[in-house]
Every structure is written in structure tokens, then in C-alpha cells.
ChimeraX commands (.cxc) that place a marker at each C-alpha (Angstrom):
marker #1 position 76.83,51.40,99.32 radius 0.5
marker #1 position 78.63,49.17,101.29 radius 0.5
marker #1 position 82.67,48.44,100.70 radius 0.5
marker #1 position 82.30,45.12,98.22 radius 0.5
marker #1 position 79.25,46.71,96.67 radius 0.5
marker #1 position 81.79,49.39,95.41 radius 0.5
marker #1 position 84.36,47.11,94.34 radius 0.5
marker #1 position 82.49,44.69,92.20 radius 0.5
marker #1 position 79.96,46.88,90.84 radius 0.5
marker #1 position 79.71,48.34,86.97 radius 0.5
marker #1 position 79.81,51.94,87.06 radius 0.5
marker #1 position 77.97,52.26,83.59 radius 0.5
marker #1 position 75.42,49.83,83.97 radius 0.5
marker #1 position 75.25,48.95,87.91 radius 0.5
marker #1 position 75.58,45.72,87.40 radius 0.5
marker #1 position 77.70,43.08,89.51 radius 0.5
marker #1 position 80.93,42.59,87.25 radius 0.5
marker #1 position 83.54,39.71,88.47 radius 0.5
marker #1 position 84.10,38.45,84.98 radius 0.5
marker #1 position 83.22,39.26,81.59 radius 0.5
marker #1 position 83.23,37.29,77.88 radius 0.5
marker #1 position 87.04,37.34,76.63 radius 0.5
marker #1 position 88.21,40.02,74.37 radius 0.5
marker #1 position 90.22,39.76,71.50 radius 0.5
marker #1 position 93.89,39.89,73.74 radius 0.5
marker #1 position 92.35,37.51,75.86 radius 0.5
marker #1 position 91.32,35.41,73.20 radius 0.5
marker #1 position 94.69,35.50,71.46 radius 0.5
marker #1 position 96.34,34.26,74.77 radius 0.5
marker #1 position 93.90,31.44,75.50 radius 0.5
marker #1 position 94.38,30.37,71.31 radius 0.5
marker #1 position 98.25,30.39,72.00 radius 0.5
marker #1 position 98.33,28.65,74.89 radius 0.5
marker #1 position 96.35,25.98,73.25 radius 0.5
marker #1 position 97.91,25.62,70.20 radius 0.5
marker #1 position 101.17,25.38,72.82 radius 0.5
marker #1 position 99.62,22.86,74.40 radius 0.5
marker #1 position 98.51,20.73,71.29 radius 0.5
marker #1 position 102.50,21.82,70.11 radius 0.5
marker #1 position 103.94,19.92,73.34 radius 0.5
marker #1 position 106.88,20.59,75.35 radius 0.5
marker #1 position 109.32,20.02,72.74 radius 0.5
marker #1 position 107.26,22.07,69.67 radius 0.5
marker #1 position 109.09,24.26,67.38 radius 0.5
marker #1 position 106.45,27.15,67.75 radius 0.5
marker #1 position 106.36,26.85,71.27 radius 0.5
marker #1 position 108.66,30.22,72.33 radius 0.5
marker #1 position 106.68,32.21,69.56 radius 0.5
marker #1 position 103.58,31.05,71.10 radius 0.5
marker #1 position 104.65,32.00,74.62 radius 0.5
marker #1 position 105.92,35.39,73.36 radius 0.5
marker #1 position 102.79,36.22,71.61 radius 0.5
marker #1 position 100.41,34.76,74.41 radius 0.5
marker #1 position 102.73,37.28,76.88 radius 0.5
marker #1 position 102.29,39.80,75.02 radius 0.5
marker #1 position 98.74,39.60,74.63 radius 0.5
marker #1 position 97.52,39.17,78.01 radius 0.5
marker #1 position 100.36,42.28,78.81 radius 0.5
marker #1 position 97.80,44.15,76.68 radius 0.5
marker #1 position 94.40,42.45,77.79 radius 0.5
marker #1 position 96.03,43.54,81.71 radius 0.5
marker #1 position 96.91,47.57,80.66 radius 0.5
marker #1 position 93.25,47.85,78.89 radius 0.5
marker #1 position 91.80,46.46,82.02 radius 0.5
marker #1 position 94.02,48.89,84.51 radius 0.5
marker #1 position 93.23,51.71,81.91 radius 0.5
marker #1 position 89.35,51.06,81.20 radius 0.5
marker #1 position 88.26,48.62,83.67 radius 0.5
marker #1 position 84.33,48.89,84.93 radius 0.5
marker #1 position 85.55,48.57,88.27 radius 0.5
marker #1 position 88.01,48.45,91.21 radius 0.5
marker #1 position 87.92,44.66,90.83 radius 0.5
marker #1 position 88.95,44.70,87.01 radius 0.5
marker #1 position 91.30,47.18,87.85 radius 0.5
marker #1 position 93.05,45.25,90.41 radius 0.5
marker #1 position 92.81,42.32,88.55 radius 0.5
marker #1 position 94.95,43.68,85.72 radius 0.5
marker #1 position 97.38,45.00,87.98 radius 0.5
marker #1 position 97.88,41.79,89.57 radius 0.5
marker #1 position 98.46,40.08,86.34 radius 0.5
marker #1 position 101.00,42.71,84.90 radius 0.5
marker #1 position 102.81,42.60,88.37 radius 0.5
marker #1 position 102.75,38.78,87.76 radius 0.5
marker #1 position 104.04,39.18,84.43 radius 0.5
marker #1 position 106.72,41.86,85.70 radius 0.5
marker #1 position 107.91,38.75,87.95 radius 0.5
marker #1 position 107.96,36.27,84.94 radius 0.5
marker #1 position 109.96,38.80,83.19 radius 0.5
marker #1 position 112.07,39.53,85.75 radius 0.5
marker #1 position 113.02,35.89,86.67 radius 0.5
marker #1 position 113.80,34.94,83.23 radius 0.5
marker #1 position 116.40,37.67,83.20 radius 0.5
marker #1 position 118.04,36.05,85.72 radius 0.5
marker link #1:1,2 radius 0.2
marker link #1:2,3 radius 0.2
marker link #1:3,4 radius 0.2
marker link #1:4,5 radius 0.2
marker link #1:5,6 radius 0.2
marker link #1:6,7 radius 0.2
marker link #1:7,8 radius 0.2
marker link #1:8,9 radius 0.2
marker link #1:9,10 radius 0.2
marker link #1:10,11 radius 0.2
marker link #1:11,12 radius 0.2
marker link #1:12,13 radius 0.2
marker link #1:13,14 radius 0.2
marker link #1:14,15 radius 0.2
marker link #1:15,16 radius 0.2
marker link #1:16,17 radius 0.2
marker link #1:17,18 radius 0.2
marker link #1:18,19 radius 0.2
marker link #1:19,20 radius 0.2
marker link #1:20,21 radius 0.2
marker link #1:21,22 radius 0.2
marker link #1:22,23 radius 0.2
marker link #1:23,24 radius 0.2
marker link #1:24,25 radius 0.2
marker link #1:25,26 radius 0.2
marker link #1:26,27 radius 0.2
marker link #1:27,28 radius 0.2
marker link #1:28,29 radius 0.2
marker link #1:29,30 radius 0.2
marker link #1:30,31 radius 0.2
marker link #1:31,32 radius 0.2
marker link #1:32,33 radius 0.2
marker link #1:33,34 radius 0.2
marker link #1:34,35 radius 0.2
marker link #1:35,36 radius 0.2
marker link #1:36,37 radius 0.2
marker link #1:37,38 radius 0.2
marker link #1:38,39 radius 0.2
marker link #1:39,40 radius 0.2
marker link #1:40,41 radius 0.2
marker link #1:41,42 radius 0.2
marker link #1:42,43 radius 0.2
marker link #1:43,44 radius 0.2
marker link #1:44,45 radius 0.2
marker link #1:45,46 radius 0.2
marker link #1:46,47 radius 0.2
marker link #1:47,48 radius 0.2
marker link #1:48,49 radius 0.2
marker link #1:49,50 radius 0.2
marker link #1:50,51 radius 0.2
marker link #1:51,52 radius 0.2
marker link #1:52,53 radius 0.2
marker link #1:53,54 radius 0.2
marker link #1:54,55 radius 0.2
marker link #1:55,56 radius 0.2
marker link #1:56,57 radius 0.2
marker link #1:57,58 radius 0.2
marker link #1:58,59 radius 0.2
marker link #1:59,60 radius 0.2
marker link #1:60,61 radius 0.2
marker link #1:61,62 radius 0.2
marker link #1:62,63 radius 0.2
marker link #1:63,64 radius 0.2
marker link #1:64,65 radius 0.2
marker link #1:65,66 radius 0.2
marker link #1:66,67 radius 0.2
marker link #1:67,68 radius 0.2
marker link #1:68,69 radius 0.2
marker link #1:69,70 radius 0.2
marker link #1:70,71 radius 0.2
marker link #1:71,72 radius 0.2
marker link #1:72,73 radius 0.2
marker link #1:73,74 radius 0.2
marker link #1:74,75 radius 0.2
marker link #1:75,76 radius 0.2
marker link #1:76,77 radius 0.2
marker link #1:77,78 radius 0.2
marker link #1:78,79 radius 0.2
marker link #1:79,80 radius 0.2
marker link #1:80,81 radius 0.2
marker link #1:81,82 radius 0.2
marker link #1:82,83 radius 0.2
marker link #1:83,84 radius 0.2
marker link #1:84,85 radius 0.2
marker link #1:85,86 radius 0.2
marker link #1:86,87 radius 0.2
marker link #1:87,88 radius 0.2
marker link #1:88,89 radius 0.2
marker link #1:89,90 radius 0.2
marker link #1:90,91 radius 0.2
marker link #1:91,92 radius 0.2
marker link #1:92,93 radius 0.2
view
């Protein structure tokens, strides 16, 4: 088993895993940023929307460290709370 064999593959069902069908944080993140979208810049529900979507891909990322299939998931959730960290971080500023 060569090195990128390991990283990409399913350890449950050997499969090749880069991407899967969204889950129900993911989906609640790609439904607010929508509606956001369709809202506009100016829309009232805009900061709820952007607080929920955060929120929700926060938990889509920890399931994804936590239970991902493999290395690949696992890094990409990582990546995406470290990106959120940064978000986070710079607002604060």
C-alpha cells in the first residue's frame, strides 16, 4: 500500500474516499449561505445566517476530525476548523 493509497482510502469499505454526499451540518451551511446570498449584502438575517452557517460547518469539521474514513477527511476537517480558528480570530481584532 503505497503512501496516497493510505491517505485516500476508506478503511471500512476500501473504497477511494475524496468526497462524500453532504450531511446534515453540511447541508445547514450550504442552505445558510444561500439564503445569505438570496438575503444580499445589506439583509437583516444576514449575521444570523453567518452565525448559524459557522457554526454548522464548526460541527460538520469536528465530526470529520473525530470520525473521518480517512487521513484525507481527517485533514480536511482540521484544515477547515484551523480556517475557522483564523476567521474567529481576525474578527476579534
Amino acid at each position: 500500500m503505497n503512501a496516497i493509497d493510505w491517505f485516500f482510502r476508506d478503511r471500512k469499505t476500501g473504497a477511494i474516499t475524496i468526497g462524500q454526499w453532504p450531511n446534515a451540518p453540511l447541508l445547514i451551511f450550504i442552505g445558510c449561505a444561500l439564503v445569505g446570498w438570496l438575503d444580499g449584502p445589506g439583509g437583516r438575517i444576514g449575521p444570523y445566517l453567518r452565525i448559524l452557517g459557522a457554526a454548522a460547518l464548526a460541527w460538520w469539521a469536528v465530526d470529520e476530525v473525530v470520525r473521518g474514513v480517512n487521513p484525507w477527511r481527517r485533514c480536511l476537517g482540521a484544515g477547515v476548523l484551523a480556517f475557522l480558528a483564523w476567521k474567529l480570530a481576525r474578527a476579534a481584532l
